[in-house]
C-alpha positions in Angstrom: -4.5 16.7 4.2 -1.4 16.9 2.4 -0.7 18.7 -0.4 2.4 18.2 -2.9 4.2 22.5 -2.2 3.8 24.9 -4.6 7.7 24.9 -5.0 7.3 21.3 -6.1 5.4 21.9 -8.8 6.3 22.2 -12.5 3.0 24.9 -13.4 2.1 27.4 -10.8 -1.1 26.9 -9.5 -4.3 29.7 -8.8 -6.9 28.9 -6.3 -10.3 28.7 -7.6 -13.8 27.4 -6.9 -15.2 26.5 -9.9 -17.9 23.8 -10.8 -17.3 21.4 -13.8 -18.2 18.1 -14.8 -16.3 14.9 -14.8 -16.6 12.5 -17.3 -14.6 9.2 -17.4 -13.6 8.4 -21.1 -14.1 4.9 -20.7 -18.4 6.0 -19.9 -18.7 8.5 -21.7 -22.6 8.5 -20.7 -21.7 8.9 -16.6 -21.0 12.6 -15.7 -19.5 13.5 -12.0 -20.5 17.1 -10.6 -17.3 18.3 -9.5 -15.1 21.9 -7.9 -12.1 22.8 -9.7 -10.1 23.9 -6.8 -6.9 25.0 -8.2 -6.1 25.2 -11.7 -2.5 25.5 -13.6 -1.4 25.0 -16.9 -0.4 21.9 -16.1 -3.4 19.9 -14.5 -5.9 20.8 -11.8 -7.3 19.7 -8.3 -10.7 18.7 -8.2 -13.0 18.1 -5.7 -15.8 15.5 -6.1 -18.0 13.0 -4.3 -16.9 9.9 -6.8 -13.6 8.4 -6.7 -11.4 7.6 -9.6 -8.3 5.8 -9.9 -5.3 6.7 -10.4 -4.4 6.4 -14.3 -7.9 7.0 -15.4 -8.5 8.9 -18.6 -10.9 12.2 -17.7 -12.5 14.7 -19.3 -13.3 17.9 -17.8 -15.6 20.1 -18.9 -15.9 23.6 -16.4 -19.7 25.0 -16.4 -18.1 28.2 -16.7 -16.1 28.5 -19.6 -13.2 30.3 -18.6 -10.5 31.7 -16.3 -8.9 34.5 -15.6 -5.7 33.5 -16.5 -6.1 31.0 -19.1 -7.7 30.4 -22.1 -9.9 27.7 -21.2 -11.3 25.5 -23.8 -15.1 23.6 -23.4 -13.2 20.9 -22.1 -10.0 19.2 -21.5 -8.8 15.5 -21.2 -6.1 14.5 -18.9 -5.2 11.6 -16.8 -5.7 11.5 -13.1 -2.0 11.5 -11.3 -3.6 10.9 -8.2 -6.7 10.7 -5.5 -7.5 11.0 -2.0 -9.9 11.1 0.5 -10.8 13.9 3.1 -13.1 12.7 5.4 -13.1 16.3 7.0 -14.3 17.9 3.5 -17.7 19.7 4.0 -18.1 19.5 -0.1 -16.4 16.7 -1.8 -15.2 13.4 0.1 -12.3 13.0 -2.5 -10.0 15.4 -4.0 -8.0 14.4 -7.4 -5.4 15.1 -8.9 -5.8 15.6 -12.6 -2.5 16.5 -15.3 -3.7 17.4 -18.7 -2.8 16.1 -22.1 -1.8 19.5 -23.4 -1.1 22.5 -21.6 -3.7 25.4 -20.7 -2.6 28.6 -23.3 -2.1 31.5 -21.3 -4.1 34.7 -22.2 -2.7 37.2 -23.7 -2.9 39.8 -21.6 -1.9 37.8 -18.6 1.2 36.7 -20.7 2.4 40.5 -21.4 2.3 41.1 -17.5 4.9 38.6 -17.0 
């Protein structure tokens, strides 16, 4: 599977393995069980066994609030950038790539360490 390089990317990434919930804005009553598995301030990969397309409008919502290096609201809305399937995956069959409307806020004490 092929994975856009960390040098490529705008945000720096942090590997995680989170669960959260998807929900498409355009049904707001269908909810996808989901992994976060890397997170930046930027957007997110998520692992899932639904697909969505490419320009859909998400909301994620992590079932634990929270990470280490960010100040992670209840949820976030973003757009998915892209999607993909891994028919290797022993969790989720797709993996999508989510960029958020606004920027994750860095803690504070992660932002004095840098």
């Amino acid at each position: 599977m092929a994975h856009e390089t960390q040098k490529n990317r705008k945000w720096k990434r942090f590997g995680c393995l989170l669960p959260c919930r998807i929900i498409p804005q355009s049904e707001a009553d269908m909810l996808v069980s989901a992994r976060i598995i890397n997170i930046g301030r930027g957007g997110l990969l998520i692992e899932a066994d639904y697909n969505f397309n490419t320009g859909d409008r998400v909301i994620i919502a992590p079932a634990e609030i929270g990470f280490e290096r960010f100040e992670m609201l209840e949820e976030v809305h973003g757009t998915v950038c892209w999607g993909q399937i891994d028919d290797s995956s022993l969790m989720g069959l797709y993996y999508i790539g989510v960029e958020f409307d606004e920027l994750l806020p860095l803690k504070q004490a992660v932002a004095d360490q840098r």
